[in-house]
Backbone as CSV, one residue per row, in Angstrom:
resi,resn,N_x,N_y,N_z,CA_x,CA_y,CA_z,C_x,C_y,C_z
1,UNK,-0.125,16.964,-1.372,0.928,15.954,-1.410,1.436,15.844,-2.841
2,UNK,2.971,15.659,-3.236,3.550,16.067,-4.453,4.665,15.133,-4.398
3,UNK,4.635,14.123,-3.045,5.237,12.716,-3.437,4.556,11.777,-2.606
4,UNK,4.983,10.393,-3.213,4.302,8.894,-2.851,4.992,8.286,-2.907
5,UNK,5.139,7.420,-2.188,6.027,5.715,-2.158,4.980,4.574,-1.995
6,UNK,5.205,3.594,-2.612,3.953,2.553,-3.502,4.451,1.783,-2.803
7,UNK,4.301,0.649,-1.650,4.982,-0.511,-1.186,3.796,-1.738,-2.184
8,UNK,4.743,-2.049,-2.723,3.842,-3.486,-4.010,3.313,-2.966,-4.664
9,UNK,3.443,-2.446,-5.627,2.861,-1.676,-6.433,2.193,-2.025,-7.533
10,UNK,3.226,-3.938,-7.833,2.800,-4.731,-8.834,2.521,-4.105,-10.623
11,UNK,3.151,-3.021,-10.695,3.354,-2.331,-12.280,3.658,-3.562,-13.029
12,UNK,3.176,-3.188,-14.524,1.615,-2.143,-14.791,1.060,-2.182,-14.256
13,UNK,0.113,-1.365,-13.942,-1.246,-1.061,-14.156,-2.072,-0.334,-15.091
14,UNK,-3.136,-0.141,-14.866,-3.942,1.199,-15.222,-4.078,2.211,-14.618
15,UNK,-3.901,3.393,-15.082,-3.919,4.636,-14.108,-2.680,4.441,-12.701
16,UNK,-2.073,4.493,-13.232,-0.570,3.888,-12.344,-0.164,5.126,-11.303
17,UNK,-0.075,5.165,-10.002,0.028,6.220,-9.316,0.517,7.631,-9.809
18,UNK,2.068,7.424,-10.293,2.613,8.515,-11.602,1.819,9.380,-12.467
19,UNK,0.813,8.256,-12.819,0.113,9.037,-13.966,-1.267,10.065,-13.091
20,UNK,-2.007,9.552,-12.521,-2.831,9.752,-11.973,-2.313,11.194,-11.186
21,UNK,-0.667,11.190,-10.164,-0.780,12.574,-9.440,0.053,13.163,-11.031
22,UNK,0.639,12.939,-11.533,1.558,14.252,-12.732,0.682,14.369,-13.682
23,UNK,-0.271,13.699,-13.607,-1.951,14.616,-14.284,-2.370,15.881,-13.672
24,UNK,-2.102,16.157,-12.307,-2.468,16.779,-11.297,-1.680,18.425,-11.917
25,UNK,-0.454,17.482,-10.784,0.381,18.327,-11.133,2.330,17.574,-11.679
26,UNK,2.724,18.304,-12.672,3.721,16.961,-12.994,4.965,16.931,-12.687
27,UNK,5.210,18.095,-11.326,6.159,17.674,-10.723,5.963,16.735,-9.916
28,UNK,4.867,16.355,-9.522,4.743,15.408,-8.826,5.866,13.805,-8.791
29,UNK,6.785,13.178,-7.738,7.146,12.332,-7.377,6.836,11.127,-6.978
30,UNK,7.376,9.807,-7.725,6.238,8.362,-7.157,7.936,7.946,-7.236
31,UNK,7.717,6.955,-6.134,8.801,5.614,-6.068,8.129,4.510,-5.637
32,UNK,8.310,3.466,-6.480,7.362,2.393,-6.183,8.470,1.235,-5.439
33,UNK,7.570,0.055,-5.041,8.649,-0.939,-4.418,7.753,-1.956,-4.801
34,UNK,8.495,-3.407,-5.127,7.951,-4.240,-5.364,9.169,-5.347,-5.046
35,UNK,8.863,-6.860,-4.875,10.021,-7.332,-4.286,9.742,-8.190,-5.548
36,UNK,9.090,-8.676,-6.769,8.477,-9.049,-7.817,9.675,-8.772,-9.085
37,UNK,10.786,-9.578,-9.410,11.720,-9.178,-10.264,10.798,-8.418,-11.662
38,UNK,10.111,-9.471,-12.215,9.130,-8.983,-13.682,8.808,-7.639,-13.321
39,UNK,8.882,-7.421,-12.218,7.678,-6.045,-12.114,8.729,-4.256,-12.327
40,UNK,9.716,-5.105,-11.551,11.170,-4.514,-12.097,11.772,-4.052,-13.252
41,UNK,11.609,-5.484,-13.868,11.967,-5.123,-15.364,10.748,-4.247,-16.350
42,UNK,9.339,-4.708,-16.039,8.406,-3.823,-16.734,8.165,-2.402,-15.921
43,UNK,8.339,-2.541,-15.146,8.338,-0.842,-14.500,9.107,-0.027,-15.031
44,UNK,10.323,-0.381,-14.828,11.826,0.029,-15.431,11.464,0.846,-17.013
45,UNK,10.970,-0.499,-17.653,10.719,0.160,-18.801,9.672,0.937,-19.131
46,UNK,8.748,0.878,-18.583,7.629,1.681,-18.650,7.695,3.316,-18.043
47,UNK,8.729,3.365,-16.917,9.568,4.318,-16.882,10.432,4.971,-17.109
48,UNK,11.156,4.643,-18.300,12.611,4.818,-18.309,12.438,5.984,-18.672
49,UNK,11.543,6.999,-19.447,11.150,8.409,-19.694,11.009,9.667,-19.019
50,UNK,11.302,9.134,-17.771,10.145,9.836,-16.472,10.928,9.661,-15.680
51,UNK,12.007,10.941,-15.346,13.157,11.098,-14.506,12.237,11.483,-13.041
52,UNK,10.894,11.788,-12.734,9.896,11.882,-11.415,9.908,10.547,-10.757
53,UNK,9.952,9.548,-11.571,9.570,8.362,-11.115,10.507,7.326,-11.015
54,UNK,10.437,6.527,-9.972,11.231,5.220,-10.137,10.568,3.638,-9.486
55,UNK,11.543,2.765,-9.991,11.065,1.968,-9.603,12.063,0.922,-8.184
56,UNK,12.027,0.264,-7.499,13.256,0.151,-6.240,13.014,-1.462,-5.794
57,UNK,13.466,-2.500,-6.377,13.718,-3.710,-5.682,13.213,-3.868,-4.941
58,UNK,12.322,-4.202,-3.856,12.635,-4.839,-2.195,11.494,-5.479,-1.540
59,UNK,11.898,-5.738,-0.220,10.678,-6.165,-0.372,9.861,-5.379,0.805
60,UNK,8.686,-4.968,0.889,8.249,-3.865,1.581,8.306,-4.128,3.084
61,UNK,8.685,-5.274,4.129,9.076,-5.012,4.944,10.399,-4.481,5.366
62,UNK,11.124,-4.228,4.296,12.745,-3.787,3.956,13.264,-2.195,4.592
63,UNK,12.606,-2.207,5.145,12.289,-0.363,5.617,13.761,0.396,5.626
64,UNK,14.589,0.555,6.318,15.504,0.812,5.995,16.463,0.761,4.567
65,UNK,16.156,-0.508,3.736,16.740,-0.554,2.683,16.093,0.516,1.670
66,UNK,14.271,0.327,2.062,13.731,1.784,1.423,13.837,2.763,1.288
67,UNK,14.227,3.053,2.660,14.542,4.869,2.470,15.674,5.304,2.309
68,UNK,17.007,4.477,2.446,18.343,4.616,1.937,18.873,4.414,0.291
69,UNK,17.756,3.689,-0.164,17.621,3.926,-1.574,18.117,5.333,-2.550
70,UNK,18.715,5.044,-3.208,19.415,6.284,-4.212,18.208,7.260,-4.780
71,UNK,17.348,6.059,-5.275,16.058,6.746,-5.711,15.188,7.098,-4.755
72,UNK,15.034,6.720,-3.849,14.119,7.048,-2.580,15.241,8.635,-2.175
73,UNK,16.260,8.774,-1.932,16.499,9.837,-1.462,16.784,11.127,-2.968
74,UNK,16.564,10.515,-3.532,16.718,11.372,-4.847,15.094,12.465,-4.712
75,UNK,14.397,11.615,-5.033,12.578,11.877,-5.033,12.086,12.217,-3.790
76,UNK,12.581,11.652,-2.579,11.308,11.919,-1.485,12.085,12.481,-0.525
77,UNK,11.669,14.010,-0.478,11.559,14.661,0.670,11.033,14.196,1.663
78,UNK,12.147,13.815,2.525,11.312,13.739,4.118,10.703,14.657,5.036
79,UNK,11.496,16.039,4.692,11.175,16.859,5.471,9.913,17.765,5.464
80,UNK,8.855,17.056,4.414,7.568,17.075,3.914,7.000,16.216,3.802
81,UNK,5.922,16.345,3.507,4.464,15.251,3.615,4.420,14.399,2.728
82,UNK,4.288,13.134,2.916,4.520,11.985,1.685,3.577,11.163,2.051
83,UNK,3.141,10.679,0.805,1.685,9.677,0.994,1.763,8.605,0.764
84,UNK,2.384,7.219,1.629,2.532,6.284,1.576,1.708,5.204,1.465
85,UNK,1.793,4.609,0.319,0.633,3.504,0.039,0.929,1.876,0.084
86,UNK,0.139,1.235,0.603,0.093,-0.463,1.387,-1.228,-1.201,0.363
87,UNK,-1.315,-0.717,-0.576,-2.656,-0.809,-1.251,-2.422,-2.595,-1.387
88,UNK,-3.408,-3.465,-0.547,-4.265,-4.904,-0.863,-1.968,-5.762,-0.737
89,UNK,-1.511,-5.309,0.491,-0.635,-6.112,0.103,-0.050,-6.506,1.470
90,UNK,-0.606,-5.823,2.769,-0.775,-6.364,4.167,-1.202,-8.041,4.595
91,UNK,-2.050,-8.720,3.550,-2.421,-10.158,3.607,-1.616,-10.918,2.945
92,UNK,-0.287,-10.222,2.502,0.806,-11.198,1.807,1.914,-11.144,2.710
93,UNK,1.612,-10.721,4.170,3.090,-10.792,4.957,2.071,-11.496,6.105
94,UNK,2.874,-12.163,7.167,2.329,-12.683,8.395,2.381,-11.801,9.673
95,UNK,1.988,-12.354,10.514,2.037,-11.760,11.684,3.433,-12.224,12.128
96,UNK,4.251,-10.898,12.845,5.574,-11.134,13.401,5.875,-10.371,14.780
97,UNK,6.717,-10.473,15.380,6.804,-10.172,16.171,8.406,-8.665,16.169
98,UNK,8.558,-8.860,14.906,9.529,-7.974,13.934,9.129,-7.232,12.641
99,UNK,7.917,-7.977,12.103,8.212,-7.483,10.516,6.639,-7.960,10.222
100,UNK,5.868,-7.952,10.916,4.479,-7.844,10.544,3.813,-6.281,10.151
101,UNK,2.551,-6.394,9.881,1.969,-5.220,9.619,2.689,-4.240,10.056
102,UNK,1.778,-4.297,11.562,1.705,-2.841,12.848,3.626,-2.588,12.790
103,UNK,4.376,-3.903,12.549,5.968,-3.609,12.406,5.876,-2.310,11.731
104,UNK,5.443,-2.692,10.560,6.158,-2.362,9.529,5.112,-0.789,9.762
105,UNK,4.370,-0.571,9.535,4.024,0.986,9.735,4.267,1.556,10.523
106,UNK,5.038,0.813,11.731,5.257,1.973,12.978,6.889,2.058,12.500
107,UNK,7.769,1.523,11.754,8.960,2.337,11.331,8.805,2.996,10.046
108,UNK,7.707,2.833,9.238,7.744,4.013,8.377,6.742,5.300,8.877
109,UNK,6.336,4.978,9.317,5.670,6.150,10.244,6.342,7.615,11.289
110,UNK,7.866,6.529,11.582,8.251,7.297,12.456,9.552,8.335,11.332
111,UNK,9.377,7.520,10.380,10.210,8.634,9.350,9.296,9.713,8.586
112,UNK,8.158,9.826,8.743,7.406,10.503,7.600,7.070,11.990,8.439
113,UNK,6.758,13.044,7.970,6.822,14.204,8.236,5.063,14.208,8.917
114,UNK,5.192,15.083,10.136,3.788,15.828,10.083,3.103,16.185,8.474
115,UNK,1.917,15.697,8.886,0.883,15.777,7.388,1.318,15.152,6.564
116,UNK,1.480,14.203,6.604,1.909,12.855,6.039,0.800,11.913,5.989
117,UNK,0.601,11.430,5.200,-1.048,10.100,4.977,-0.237,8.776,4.823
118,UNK,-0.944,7.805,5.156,-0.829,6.495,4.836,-2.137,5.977,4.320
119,UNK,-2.277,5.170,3.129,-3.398,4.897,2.593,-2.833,3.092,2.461
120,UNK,-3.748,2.254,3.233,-3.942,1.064,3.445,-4.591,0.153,3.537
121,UNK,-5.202,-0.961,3.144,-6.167,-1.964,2.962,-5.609,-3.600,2.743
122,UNK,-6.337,-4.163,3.025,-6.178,-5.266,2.438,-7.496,-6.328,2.706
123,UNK,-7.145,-7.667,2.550,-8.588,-8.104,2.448,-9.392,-8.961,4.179
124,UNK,-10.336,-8.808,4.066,-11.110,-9.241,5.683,-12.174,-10.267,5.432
125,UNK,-12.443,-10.269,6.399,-13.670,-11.865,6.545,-13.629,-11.265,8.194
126,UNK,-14.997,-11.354,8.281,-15.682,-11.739,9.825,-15.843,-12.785,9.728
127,UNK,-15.884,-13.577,8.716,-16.516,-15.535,8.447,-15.053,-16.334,9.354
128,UNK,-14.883,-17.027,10.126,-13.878,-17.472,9.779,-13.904,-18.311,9.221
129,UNK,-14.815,-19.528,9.106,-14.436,-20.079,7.753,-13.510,-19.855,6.643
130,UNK,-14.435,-18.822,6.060,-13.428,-17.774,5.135,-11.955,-17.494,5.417
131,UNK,-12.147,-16.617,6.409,-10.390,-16.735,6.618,-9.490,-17.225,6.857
132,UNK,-10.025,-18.959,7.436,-9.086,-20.112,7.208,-9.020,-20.822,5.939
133,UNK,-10.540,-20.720,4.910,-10.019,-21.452,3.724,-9.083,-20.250,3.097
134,UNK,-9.363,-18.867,2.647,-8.421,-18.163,2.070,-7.161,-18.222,1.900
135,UNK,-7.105,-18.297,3.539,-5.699,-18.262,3.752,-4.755,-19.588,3.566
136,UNK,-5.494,-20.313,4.189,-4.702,-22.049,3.391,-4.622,-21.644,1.855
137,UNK,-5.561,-21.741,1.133,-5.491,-22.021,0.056,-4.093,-21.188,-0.286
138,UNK,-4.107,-19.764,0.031,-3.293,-18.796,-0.331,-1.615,-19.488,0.060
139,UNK,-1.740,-20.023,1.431,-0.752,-20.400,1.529,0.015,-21.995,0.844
140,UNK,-0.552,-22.199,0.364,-0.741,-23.406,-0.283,-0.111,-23.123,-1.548
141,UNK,-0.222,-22.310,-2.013,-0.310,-21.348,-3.483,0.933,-20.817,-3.929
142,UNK,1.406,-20.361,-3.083,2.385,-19.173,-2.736,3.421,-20.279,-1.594
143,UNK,3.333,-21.695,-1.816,4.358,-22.483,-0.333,4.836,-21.835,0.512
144,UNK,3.817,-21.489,1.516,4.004,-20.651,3.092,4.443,-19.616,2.834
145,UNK,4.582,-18.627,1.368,4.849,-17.400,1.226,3.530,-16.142,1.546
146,UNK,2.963,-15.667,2.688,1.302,-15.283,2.584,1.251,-15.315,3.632
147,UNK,0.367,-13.855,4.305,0.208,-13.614,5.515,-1.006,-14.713,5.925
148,UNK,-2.039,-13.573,5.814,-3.498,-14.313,6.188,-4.351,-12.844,5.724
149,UNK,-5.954,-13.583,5.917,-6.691,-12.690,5.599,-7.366,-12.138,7.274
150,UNK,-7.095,-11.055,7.461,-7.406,-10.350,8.837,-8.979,-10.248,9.073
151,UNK,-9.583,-9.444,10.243,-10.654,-8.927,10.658,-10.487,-7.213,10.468
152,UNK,-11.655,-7.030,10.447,-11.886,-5.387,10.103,-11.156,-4.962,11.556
153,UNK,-11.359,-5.234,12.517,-10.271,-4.636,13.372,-9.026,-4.856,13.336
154,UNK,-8.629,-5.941,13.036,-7.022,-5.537,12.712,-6.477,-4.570,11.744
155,UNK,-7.246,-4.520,11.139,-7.213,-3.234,9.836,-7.197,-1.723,10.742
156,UNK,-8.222,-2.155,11.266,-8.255,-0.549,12.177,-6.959,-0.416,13.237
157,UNK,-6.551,-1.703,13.710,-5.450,-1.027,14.528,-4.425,-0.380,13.617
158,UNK,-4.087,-0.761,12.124,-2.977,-0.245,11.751,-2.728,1.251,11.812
159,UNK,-4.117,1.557,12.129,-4.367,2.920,11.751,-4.383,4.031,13.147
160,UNK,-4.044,3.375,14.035,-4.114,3.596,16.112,-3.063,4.947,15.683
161,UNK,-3.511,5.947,16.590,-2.472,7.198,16.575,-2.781,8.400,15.752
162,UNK,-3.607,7.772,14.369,-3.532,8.823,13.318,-4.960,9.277,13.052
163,UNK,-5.206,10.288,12.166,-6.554,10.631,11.855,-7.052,9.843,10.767
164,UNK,-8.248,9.643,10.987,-8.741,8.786,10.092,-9.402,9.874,8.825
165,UNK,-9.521,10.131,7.735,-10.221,10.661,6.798,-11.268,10.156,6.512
166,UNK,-12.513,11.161,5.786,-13.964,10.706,6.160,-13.669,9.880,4.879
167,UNK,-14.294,8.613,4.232,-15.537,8.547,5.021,-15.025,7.832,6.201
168,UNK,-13.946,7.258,6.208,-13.260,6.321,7.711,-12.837,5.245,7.113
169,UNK,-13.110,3.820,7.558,-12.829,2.952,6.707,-13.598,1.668,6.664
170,UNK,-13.512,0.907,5.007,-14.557,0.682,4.333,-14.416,-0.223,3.327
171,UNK,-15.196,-0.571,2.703,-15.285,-1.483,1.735,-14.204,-0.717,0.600
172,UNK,-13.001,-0.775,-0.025,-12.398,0.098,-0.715,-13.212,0.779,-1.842
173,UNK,-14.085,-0.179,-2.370,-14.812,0.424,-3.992,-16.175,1.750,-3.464
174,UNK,-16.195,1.763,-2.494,-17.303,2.869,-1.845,-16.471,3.926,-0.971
175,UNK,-14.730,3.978,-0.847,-14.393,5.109,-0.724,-13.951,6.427,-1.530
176,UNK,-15.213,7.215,-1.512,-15.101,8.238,-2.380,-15.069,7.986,-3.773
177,UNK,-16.055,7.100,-4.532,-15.743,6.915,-5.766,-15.582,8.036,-6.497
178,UNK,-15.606,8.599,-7.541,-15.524,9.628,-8.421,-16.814,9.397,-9.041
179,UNK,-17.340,8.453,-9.827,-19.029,8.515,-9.923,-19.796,7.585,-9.396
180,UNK,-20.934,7.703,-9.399,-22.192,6.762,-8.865,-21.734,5.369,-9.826
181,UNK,-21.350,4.992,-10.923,-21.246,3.990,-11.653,-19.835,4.065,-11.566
182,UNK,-19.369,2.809,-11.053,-18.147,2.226,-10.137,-18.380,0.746,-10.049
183,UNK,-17.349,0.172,-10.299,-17.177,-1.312,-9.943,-17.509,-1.742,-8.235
184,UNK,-18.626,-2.567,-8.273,-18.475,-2.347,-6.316,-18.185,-4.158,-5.866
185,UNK,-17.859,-4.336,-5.015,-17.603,-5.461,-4.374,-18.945,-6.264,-4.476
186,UNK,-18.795,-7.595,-5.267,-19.922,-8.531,-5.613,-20.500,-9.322,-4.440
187,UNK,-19.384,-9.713,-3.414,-19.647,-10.219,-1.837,-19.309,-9.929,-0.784
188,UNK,-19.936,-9.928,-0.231,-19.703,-9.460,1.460,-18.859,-10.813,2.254
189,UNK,-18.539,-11.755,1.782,-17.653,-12.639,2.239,-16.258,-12.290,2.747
190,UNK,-15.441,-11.951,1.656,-14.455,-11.124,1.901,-14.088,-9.932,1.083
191,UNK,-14.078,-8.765,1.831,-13.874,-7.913,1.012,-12.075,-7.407,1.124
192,UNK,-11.822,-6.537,-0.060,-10.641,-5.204,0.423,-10.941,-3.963,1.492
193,UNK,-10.654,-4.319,2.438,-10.948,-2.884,3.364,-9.626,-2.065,4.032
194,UNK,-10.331,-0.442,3.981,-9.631,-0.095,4.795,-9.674,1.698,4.327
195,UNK,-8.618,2.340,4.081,-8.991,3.471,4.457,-7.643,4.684,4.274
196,UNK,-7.996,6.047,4.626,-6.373,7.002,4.733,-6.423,7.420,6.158
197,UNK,-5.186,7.574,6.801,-4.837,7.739,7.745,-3.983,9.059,7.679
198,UNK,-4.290,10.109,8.696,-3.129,11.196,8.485,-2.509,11.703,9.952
199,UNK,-1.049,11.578,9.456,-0.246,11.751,10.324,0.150,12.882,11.351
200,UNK,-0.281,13.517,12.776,-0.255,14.772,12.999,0.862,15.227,13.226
């Protein structure tokens, strides 16, 4: 894979998708999305060097506005495999009956090429406790802007249709770390879960 589209991408970061694949290899392609104006303006600039990369307004249930994007059709081949990432940002939209999760991946799904991945997570509780204080609080926070915090199976349905990659899906800090000494999840209360999915 030699392009990505970032839905929330929240730039900066560290090790920022860009950097991480055009380490690889540096033709590599990233278009990020964030609906976050600041993130806009510091992306922007943190890119302005790096004609591979861009950064695109919106807000990630925006699907259509995504892929009609100047920069989205500039960078991403459709008619190839693109690795679309949802990284920890599924618990900031609600359940809809239009524009929830399972919405929203089954119309970017239906644009993405055979051998195509989706890499997705966000955060869970089997407690519910937990996932009613979280989520109040969250919504509280954010004034009714905030999904909720899901169950490990709702996580897994996003993923219905596609192949799952080993190890499957999981606590995020124990998929495939790169070494044994890794930051790992301090509680089992609520974690980030979830996993890559590939498209046949």
């Amino acid at each position: 894979i030699r392009q990505f589209l970032d839905h929330g991408s929240g730039l900066p970061t560290q090790n920022n998708v860009h950097q991480v694949a055009q380490q690889i290899d540096e033709t590599s392609r990233v278009v990020y999305v964030d609906s976050d104006p600041m993130v806009l303006v510091h992306g922007r600039a943190l890119l302005d060097q790096n004609d591979r990369t861009a950064v695109i307004h919106a807000d990630l249930r925006e699907t259509g506005q995504i892929f009609s994007h100047p920069d989205t059709q500039r960078l991403i081949d459709l008619s190839q495999p693109v690795a679309v990432l949802f990284n920890s940002v599924f618990h900031c939209i609600p359940d809809s009956d239009t524009d929830g999760p399972l919405d929203v991946i089954a119309r970017v799904s239906e644009r993405l090429a055979p051998g195509s991945f989706l890499v997705m997570c966000q955060l869970v509780s089997e407690d519910p406790e937990v996932r009613t204080f979280v989520t109040d609080f969250m919504n509280t926070a954010t004034q009714g802007h905030w999904g909720r915090v899901r169950q490990e199976k709702d996580v897994a349905a996003y993923f219905d249709g596609m192949e799952i990659l080993e190890p499957g899906l999981v606590e995020v800090s124990t998929w495939r770390p790169d070494t044994d000494v890794v930051a790992r999840q301090l509680t089992q209360e609520w974690i980030e879960f979830g996993g890559v999915g590939r498209i046949g």
